[in-house]
N, C-alpha and C positions, 0 to 999 in steps of 0.2 A: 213904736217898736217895729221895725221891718221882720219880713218875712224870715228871713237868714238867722235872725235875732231870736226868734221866736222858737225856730228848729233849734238854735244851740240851747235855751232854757228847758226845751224840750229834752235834750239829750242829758242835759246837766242837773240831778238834782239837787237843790241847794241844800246846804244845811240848817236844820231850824233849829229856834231858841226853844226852851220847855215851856211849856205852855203857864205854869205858873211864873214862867213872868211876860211873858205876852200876855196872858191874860186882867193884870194889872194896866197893860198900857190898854185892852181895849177894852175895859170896864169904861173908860172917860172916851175911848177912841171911839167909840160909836156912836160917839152922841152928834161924829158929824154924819152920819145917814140923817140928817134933819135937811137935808133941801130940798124936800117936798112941800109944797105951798101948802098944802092944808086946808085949801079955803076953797073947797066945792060944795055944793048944797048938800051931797051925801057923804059922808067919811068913808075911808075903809072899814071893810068889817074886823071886827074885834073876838080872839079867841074864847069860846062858851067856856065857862069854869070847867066843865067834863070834860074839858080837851087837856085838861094839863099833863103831864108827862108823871107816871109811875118811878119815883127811882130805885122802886124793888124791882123792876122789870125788866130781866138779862137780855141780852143778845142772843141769839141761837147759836151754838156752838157746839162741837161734836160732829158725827157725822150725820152728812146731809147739809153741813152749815157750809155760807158759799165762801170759797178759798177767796184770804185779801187779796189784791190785785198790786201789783207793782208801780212804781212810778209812771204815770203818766197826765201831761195838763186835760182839762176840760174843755170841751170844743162846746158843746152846749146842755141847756138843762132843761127838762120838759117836764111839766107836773099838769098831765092828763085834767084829772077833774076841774082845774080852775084854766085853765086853755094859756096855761105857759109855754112857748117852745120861745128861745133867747140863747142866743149868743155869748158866752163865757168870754169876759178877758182876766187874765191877773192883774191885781192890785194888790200893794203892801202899805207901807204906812206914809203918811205926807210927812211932811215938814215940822208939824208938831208933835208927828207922833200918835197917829190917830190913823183906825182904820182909814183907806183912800176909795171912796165909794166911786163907780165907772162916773162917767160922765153924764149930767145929768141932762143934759140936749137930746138922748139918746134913750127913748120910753123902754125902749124894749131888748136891756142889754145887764147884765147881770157880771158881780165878781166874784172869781175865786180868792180867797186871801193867800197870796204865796208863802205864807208863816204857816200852813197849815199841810196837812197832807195834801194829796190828791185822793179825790175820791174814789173810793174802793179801796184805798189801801188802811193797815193797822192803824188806828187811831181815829182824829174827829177833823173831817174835811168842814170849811166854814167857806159860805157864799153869801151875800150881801148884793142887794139893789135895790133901789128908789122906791116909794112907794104913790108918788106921782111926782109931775113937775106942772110948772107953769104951763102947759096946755091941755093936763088931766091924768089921770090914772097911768101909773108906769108900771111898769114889769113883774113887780110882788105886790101890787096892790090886796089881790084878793086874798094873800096868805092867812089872815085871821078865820078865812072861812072854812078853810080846811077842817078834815076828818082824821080821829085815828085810821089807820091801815089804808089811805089815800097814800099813792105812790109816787114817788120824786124819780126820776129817769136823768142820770149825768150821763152824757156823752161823749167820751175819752179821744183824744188824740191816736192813740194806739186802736184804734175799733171798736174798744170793749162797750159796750153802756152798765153802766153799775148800778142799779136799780133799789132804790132803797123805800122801805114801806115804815111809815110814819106813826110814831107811836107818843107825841105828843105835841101841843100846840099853847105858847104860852104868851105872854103879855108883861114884861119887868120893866120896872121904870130905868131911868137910865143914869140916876140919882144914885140907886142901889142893885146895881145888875151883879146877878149871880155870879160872874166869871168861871169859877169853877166847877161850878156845876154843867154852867154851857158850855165851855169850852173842853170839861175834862175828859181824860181817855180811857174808854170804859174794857180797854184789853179788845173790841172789835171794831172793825168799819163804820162810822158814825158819820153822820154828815149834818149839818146844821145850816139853815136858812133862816136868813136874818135882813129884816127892814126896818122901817119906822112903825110907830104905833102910839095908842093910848090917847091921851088928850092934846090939845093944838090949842097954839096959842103964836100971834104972829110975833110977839118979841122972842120968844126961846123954841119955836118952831114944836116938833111934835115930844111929848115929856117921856114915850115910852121907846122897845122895841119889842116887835112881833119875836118871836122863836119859834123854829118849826125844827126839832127833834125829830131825826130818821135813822133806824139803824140797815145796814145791808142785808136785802131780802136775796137776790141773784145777781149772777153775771150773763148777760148776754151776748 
């Protein structure tokens, strides 16, 4: 996509389908985040059972809670604790209909899924990237190792950074993935990160995915 290309998507928000029924195509759609090789003497790490996501546990809202932000794509994403800073491109669905994960030639390069919001705004922005490739560890390898209240940092095309502080960390197979639970819209700014996970195996590649649940802490 050229430059010119990129400013009109920019200007243009597209319309999106309801997430129940996206979230049917990417209960199967994510099972292509499997091209990561899997076969290094360490695995990624795996989210601890204490990491799992509360679903009694609201959004802050009221005052003091941070205003959604408007349309704008993601320039890049930085998650501090585990030494993420990556470059954001949009991806939407391939050919069968399956999430379209970045390129995997490309260790250190993350996607937004354009079926979903932009991050900061009302509802649940979803990013997705490799969890290594054929010459080692890629760009969300280390997301199993994350912490509750560990911070995701999106960096907006418009300026803004939308800052979201993480309140779960999970592990679903890809056999039986929640969709609606991950994907659903919890009424504020949600953002979801998502890779490979669980067990590896070189015929059916990796059998889980990681989940990292964040909801919007500020704007900066």
């Amino acid at each position: 996509m050229s430059v010119s290309e990129l400013a009109e998507e920019e200007e243009r928000p597209k319309k999106r389908a309801p997430w129940g029924v996206i979230a049917l195509v990417l209960l199967t759609g994510l099972a292509l985040i499997r091209n990561g090789s899997g076969e290094f003497d360490v695995g990624p790490p795996q989210p601890a059972n204490a990491a799992a996501a509360d679903s009694r546990t609201s959004g802050k809202t009221g005052p003091g809670a941070p205003v959604p932000l408007t349309f704008s794509m993601p320039d890049r994403i930085r998650i501090p604790s585990i030494r993420v800073d990556a470059a954001v491109m949009p991806v939407g669905l391939d050919m069968e209909g399956w999430v379209d994960a970045p390129p995997p030639e490309d260790p250190n390069l993350a996607g937004w899924f354009s079926g979903s919001v932009t991050p900061g705004e009302k509802g649940t922005a979803v990013t997705v990237g490799h969890v290594d490739n054929t010459q080692g560890p890629a760009v969300f390898y280390g997301l199993g190792a994350l912490k509750k209240g560990s911070r995701v940092e999106v960096l907006r095309k418009d300026g803004k950074t939308a800052v979201f502080e993480i309140y779960g960390i999970e592990v679903f197979a890809k056999t039986n993935f929640p969709g609606d639970r991950v994907y659903g819209n919890s009424g504020t700014p949600e953002l979801r990160v998502i890779t490979c996970g669980g067990g590896f195996s070189k015929q059916n590649g990796y059998d889980g995915n990681v989940v990292v649940f964040a909801r919007l802490a500020e704007v900066r």
